[in-house]
Structure formats: structure tokens, C-alpha cells
VMD Tcl script that draws the C-alpha trace (Angstrom):
set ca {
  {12.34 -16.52 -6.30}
  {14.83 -18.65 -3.93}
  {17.45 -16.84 -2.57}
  {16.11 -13.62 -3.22}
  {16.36 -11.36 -0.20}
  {12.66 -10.46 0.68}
  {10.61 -8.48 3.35}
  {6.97 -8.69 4.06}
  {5.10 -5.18 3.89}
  {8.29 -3.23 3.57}
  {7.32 0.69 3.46}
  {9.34 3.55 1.83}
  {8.28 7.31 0.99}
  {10.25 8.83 -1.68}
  {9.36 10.96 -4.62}
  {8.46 9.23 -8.12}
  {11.34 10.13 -10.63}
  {8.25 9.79 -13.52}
  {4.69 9.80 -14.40}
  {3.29 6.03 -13.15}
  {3.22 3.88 -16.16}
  {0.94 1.11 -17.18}
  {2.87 -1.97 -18.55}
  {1.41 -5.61 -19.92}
  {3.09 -8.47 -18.50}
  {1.24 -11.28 -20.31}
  {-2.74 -11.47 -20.39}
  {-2.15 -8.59 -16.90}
  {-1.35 -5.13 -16.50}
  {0.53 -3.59 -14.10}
  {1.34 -0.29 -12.97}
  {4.81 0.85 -12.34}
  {7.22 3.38 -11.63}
  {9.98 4.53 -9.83}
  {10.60 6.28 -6.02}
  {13.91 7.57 -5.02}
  {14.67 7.89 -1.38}
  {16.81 10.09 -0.07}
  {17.59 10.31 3.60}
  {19.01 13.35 5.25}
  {21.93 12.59 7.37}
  {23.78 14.68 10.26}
  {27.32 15.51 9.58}
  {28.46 15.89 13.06}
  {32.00 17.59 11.45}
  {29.74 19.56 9.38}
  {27.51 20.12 12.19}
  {24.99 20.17 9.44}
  {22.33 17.94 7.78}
  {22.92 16.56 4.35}
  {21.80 14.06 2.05}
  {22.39 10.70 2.19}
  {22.84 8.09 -0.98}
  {19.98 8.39 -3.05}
  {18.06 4.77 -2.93}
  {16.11 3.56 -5.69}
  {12.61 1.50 -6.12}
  {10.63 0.42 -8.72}
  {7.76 -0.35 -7.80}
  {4.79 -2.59 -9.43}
  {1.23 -2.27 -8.57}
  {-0.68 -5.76 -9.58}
  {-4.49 -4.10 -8.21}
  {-5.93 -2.96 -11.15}
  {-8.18 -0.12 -8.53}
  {-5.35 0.69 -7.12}
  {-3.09 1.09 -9.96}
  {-5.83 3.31 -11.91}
  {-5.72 5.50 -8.41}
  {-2.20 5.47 -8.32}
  {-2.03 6.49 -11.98}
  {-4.86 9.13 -12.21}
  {-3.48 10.47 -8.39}
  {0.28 10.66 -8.51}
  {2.71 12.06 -10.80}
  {6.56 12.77 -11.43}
  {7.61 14.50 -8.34}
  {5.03 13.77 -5.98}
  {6.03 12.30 -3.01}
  {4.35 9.45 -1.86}
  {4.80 6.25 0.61}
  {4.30 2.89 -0.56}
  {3.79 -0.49 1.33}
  {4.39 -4.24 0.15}
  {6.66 -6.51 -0.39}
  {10.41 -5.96 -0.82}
  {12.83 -7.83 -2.48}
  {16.57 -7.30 -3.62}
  {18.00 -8.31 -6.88}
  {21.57 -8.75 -8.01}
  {22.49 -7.54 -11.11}
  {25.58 -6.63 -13.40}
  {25.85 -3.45 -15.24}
  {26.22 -3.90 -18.79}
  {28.37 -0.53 -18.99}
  {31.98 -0.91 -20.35}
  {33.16 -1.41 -17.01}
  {30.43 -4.04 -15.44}
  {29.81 -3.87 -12.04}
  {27.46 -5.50 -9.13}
  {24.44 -3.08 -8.33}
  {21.33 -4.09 -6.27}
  {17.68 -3.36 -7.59}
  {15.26 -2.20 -4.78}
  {11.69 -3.96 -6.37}
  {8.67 -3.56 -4.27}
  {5.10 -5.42 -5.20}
  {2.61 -2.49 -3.43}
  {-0.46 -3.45 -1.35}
  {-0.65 0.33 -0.83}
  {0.66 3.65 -2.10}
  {-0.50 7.20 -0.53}
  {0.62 10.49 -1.40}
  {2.36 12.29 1.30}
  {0.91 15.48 3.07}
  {5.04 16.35 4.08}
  {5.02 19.00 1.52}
  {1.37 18.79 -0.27}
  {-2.43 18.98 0.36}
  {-4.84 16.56 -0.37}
  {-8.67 16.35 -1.32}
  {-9.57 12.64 -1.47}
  {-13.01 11.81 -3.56}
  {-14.16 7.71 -2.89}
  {-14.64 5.96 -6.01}
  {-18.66 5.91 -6.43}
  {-20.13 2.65 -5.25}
  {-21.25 0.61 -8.35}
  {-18.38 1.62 -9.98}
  {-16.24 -1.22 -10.35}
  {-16.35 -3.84 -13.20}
  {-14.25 -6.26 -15.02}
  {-14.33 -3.84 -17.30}
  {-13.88 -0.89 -15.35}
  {-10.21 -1.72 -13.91}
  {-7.99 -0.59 -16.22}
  {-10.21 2.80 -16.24}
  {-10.17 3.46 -12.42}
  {-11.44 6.19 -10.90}
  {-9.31 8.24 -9.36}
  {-8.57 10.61 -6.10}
  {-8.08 13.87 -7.74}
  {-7.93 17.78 -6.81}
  {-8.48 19.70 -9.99}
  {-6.87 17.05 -12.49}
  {-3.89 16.56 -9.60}
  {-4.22 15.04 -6.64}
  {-1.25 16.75 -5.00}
  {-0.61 20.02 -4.73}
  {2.20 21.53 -3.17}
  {1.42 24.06 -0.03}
  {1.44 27.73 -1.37}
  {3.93 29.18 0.71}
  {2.56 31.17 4.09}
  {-0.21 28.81 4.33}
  {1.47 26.98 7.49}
  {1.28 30.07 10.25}
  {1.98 31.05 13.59}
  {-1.83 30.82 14.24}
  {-2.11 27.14 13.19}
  {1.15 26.60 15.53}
  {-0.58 27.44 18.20}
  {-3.99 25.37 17.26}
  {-1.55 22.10 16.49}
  {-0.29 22.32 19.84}
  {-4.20 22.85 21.36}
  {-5.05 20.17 19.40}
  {-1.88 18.10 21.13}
  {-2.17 19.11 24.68}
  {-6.09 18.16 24.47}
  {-5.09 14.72 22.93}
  {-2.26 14.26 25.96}
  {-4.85 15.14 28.48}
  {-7.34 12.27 26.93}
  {-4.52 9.92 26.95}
  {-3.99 10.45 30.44}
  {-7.55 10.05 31.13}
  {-7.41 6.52 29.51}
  {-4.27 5.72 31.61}
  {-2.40 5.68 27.64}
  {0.48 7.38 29.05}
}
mol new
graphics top color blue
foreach p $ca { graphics top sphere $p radius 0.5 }
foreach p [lrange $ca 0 end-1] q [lrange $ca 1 end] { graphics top cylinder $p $q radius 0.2 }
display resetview
């Protein structure tokens, strides 16, 4: 992979564009699919926020545990934030007009589902579990068949607010105890 750009343990949070899906690459499987990023940028004509260019991964997931988590956890939509390593790859377009594009890969050591806009219940694999056998059917972190599920709305209130910002003002005053500040 010479002259490839890459970065070590790269992370990105994005939501997936599909369901994960498992692929065979050989005598292997892998577990892939896709996260699009989009950041939110300040117009400072606008005086407004707005999206940026959307940014595109796929992403491949080697671990057969976590790649049976990631595919029994996540689905299309879900946000999620994944960590590995990053490279860039230079490709044509074979439209009628070809042009240069660049393909955002990333190998994950890790992928977690986001709490930004969702709630999650996580359930550890059972000890034992795990077998040759066993890791193309991983167990999975699940809530009711789903592992994310979006915040009903209300559920965030003025009440929890005001125990965040307990909970904050406690932690400063232990930091400051501890000389951490």
C-alpha cells in the first residue's frame, strides 16, 4: 500500500447510509458499510449554520466479534463513531465524463453507536460464548431487536437540565479538590 495516504486510529462519527453487510474476501469475512459525515458549518454572511460537503467512508471491520456486534447493533441511519485506520485512495470515475475522486476507507478497531440523538441498553456477550465457530454468529448489543433508538421527543427536560449541571458543578468541585483544574 506505498504511497497511499494513511492515518493511525483515525476516528469519524457519521450515520451509515445502509444496513452493515457481511462480505467474503477469500477464506475471511468482513463486515462493511458505509458512514457519511456531514459537518455543520457557520455562514458568517448567512449568520447561520449549514451543512458542509457531505464526506464519505466505507468502512471494513476484519474482527469477526466485532463485526457480528456491529451487524446485529447498527443499522441504516444510525449514527455511530468508528476508530482505525484511515487511508485515501485515488480513483477515476468511470462516468462519461471521468474524473479524479478520493475514497475515504477506514479498517475499524472500534465502532460505537452514538448517544447524540439515541439511547442505548448495552447487554455483554455471555462469557463462554465465543468459538471458532461462533464468530460469524456474534452476539450482539441489542434493545428490543435494535440497539438504537432514537429519543422520543420531551424526554430531555428542564428537570434533567438542572441535574446535568448538579452533576457538573459536583464534578468541578472534585477536580478542584485534586488540583485538576
Amino acid at each position: 500500500m506505498a504511497g497511499r495516504p494513511r492515518l493511525e486510529k483515525h476516528t469519524v462519527t457519521g450515520n451509515l447510509t445502509a444496513d452493515p453487510v457481511t462480505r467474503k474476501v477469500g477464506e475471511s469475512e468482513l463486515v462493511t458499510f458505509r458512514l457519511a459525515d456531514t459537518p455543520r458549518i457557520f455562514d458568517r454572511e448567512a449568520k447561520a449554520w449549514k451543512d458542509g460537503e457531505t464526506v464519505y467512508y466505507d468502512v471494513a471491520v476484519r474482527n469477526a466479534k466485532l463485526g457480528g456486534n456491529v451487524q446485529g447493533s447498527l443499522h441504516k441511519g444510525n449514527r455511530a463513531t468508528v476508530t482505525g485506520n484511515y487511508e485515501a485512495v485515488a480513483n477515476v470515475t468511470k462516468d462519461q465524463k471521468p474524473k479524479p475522486v478520493l475514497n475515504h476507507r477506514i479498517w475499524a478497531e472500534d465502532v460505537s453507536a452514538s448517544l447524540e440523538f439515541a439511547t442505548v441498553v448495552i447487554e455483554p456477550n455471555p462469557k463462554g460464548l465465543w468459538s471458532d465457530e461462533m464468530d460469524a454468529q456474534a452476539a450482539t448489543v441489542n434493545v428490543e431487536q435494535t440497539a438504537v433508538k432514537p429519543n422520543p421527543k420531551g424526554l430531555w427536560s428542564d428537570e434533567m437540565d438542572a441535574q446535568a449541571a448538579t452533576v457538573n458543578v459536583e464534578q468541578t468541585a472534585v477536580d478542584h479538590k485534586w488540583g485538576l483544574v
